[in-house]
TORKOL-4160 file (C-alpha; in steps of 0.2 Angstrom, whole numbers, padded with zeros to 4 digits, m for minus):
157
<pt num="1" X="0171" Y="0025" Z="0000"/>
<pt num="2" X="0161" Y="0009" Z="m0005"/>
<pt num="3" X="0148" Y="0018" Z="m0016"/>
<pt num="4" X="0148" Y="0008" Z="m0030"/>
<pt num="5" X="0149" Y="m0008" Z="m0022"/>
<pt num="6" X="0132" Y="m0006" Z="m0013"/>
<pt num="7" X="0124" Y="0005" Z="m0028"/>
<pt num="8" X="0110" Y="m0011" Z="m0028"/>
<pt num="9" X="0108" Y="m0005" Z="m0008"/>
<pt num="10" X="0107" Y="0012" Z="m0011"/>
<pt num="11" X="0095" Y="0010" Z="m0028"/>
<pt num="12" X="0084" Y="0001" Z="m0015"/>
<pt num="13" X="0082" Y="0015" Z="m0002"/>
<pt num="14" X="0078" Y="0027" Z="m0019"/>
<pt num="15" X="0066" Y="0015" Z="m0023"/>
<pt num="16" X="0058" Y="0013" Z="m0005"/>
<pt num="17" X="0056" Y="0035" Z="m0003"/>
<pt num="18" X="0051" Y="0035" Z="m0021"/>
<pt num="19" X="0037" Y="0024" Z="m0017"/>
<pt num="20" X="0033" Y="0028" Z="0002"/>
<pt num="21" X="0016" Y="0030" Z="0001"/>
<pt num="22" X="0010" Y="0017" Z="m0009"/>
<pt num="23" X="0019" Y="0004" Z="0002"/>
<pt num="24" X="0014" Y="0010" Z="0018"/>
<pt num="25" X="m0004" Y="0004" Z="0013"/>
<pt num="26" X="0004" Y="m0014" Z="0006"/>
<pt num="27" X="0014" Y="m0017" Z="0020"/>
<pt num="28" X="m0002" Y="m0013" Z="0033"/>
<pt num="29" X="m0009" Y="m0027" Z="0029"/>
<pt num="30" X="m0002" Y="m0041" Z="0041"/>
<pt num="31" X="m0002" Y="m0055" Z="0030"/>
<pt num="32" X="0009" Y="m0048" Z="0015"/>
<pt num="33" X="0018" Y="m0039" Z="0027"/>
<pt num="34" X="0024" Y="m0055" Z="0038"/>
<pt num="35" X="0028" Y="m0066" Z="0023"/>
<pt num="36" X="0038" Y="m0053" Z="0015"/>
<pt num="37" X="0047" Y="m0054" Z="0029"/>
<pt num="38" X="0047" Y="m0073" Z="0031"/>
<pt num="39" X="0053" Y="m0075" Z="0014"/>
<pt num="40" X="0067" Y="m0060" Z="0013"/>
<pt num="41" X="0076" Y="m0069" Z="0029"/>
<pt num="42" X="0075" Y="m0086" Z="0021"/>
<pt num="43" X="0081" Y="m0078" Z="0006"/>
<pt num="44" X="0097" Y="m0069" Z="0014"/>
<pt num="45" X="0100" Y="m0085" Z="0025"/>
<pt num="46" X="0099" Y="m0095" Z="0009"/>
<pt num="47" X="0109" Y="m0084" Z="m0001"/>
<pt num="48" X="0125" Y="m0083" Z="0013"/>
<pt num="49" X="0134" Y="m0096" Z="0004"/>
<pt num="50" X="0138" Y="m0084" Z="m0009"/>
<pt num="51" X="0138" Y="m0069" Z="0003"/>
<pt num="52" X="0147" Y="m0059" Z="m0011"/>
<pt num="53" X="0133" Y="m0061" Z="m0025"/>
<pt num="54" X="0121" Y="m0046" Z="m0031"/>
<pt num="55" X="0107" Y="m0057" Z="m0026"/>
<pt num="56" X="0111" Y="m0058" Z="m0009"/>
<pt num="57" X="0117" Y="m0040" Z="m0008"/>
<pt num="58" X="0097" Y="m0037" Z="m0016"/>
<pt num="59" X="0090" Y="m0051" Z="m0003"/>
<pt num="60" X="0096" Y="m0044" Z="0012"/>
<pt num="61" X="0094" Y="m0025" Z="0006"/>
<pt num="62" X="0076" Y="m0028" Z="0003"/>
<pt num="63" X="0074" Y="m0034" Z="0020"/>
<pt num="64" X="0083" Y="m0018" Z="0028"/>
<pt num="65" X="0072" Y="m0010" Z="0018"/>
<pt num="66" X="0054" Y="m0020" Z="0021"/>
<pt num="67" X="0061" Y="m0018" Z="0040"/>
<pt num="68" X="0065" Y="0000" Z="0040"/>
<pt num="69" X="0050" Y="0005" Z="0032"/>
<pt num="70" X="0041" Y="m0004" Z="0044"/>
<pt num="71" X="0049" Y="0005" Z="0057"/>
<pt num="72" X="0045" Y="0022" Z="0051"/>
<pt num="73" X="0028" Y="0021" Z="0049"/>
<pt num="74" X="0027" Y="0015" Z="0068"/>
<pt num="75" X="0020" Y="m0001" Z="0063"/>
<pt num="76" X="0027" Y="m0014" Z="0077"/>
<pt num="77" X="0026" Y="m0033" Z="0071"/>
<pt num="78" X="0026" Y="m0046" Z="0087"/>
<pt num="79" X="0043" Y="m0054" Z="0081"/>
<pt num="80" X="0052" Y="m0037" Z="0077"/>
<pt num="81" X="0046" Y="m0033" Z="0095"/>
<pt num="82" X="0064" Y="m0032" Z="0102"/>
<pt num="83" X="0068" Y="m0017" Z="0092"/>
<pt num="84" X="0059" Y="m0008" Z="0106"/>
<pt num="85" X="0072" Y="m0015" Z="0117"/>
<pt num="86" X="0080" Y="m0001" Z="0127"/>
<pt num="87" X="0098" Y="m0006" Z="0122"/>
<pt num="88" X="0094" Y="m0011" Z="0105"/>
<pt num="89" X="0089" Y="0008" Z="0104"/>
<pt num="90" X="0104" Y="0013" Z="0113"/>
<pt num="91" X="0115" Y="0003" Z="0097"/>
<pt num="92" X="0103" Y="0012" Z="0085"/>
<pt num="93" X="0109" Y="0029" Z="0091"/>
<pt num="94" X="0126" Y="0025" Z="0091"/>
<pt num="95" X="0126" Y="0015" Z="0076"/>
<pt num="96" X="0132" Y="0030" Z="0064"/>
<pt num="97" X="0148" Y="0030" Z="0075"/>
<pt num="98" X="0150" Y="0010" Z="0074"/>
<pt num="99" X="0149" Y="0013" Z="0055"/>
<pt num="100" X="0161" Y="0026" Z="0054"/>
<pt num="101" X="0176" Y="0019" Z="0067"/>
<pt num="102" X="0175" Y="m0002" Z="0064"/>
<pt num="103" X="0186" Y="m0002" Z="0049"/>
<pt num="104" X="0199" Y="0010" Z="0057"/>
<pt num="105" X="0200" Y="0004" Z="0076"/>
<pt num="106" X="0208" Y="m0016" Z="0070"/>
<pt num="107" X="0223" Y="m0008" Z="0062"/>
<pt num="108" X="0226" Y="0006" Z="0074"/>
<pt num="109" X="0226" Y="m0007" Z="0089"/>
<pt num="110" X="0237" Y="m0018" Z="0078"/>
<pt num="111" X="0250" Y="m0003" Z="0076"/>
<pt num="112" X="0248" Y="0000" Z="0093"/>
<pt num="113" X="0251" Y="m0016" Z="0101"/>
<pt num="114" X="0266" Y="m0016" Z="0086"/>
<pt num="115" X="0273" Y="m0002" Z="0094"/>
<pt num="116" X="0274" Y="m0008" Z="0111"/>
<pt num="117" X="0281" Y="m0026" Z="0105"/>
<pt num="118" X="0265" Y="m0033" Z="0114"/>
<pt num="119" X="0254" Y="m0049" Z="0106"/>
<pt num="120" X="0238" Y="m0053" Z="0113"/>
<pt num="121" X="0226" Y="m0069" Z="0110"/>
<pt num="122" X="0217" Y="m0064" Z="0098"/>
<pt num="123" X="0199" Y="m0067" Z="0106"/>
<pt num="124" X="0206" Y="m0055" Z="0117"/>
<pt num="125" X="0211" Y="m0042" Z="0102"/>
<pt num="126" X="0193" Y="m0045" Z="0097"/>
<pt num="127" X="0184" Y="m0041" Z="0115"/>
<pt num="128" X="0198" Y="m0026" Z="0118"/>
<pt num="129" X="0190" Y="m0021" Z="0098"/>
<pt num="130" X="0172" Y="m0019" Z="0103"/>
<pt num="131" X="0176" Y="m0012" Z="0120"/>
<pt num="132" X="0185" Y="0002" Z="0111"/>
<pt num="133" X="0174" Y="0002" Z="0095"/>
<pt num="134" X="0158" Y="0006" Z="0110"/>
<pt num="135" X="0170" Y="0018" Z="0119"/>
<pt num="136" X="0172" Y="0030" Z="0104"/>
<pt num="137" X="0156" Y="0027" Z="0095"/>
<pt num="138" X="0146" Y="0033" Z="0111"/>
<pt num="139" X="0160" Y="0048" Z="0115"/>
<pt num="140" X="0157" Y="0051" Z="0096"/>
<pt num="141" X="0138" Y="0052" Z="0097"/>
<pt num="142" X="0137" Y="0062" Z="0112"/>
<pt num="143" X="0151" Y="0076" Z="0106"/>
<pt num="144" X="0150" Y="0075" Z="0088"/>
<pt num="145" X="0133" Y="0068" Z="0082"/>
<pt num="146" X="0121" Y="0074" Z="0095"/>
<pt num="147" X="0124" Y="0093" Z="0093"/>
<pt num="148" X="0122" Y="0091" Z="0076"/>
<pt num="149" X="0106" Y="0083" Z="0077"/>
<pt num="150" X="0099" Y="0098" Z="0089"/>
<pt num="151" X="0103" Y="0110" Z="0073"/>
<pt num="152" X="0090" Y="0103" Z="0063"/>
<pt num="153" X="0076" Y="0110" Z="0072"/>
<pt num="154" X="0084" Y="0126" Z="0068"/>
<pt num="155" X="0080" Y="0124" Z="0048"/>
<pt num="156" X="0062" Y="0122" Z="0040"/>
<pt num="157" X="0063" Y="0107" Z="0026"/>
């Protein structure tokens, strides 16, 4: 697992529950709230050129994070409108799936393919990737994830 490589991400997201309450009223007010977006996205696009530095890995985890919080106090910005989107929704619920596969599926269809003496183009090998990658990730979700996520109304947090 890639703990410590994302421990800046995951100090973040501590930092984001710890401090919930007081950034629900800072981000409700439009104004901060839109240029802390507009200057996290200039950030991360800024900082691709050294896509492996801790300051972009800060950059774009702060913007997850300013996004996410947004997100769950239901407060819907014009231009993060196409979160709503029906299929972006759909992506969000299988996301934990598309996590959890992407790493694996590129060598297993390599070994495959290996097996059978077949090479294909590789835009090809990328389009049969995702196809799959979908395929499992929304098999995963229906018969894996989503009876898991019915137990939790069975517990009292």
């Amino acid at each position: 697992l890639m703990v410590y490589g994302n421990l800046t991400t995951l100090g973040i997201g501590v930092l984001l529950a710890y401090y919930y309450e007081r950034l629900e009223l800072l981000i409700s007010n439009n104004k901060i709230n839109l240029w802390a977006h507009v200057f996290l996205l200039l950030g991360a696009c800024a900082t691709t050129l050294i896509w492996n530095s801790p300051i972009h890995e800060l950059i774009v985890g702060l913007l997850c994070s300013v996004i996410v919080l947004n997100g769950s106090i239901g407060y819907n910005l014009s231009f993060l409108g196409f979160l709503s989107n029906p299929v972006i929704r759909f992506i969000g619920k299988i996301s934990y799936g598309l996590y959890i596969y992407h790493r694996a599926i590129p060598h297993v269809l390599k070994a495959i393919l290996h097996e059978f003496n077949y090479e294909l183009n590789r835009y090809i090998e990328i389009i049969l990737y995702f196809i799959i990658l979908g395929i499992i990730s929304i098999v995963s979700y229906y018969i894996i994830e989503k009876p898991f996520l019915r137990l939790k109304t069975k517990f009292d947090y």
